[in-house]
N, C-alpha and C positions, 0 to 999 in steps of 0.2 A: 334202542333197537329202531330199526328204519322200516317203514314199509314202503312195497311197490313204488316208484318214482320221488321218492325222498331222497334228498342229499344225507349223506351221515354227518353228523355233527362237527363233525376234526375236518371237514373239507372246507377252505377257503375260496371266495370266488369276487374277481372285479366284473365292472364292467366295462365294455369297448363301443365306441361309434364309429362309424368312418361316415365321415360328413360326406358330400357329393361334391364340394370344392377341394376334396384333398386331404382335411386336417382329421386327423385323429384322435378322437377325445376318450379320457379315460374318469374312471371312478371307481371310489372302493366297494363304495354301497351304488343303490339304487338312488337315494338322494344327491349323491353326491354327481353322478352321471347325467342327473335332471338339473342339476347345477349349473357344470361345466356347460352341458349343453344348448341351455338357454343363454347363458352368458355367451357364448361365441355367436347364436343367433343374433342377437342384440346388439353386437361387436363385429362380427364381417356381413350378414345378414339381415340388417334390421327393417329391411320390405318384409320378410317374412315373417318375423320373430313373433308378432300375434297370432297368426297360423297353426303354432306347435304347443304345445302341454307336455303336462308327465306323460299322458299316456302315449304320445306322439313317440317321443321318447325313448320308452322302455319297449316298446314294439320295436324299434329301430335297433336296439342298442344290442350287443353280443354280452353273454353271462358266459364268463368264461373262469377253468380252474385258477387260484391265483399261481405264479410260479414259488 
């Protein structure tokens, strides 16, 4: 049983970024999205890539259902 503002269990969820150059980055988990994400900083972005963390990150990112 779920309460108030809980996912139920059987519901699957990625996650989505849309960088500000364009790309679209994706993850299954929340690790995976802090992944991706830092890896393209470091990769088209690396003036910035000290600048960002997880929490940069997962603030930024969309939790969205999986299809």
């Amino acid at each position: 049983m779920t309460t108030p503002g809980e996912a139920p269990d059987d519901l699957r969820f990625h996650y989505v970024l849309d960088c500000p150059c364009g790309a679209t980055l994706t993850g299954a988990t929340e690790d995976e999205i802090v992944e991706v994400a830092l890896a393209h900083l470091r990769q088209q972005h690396p003036e910035m890539a000290d600048n960002y963390g997880r929490e940069h990150v997962l603030v930024m990112a969309r939790r969205l259902l999986a299809p």
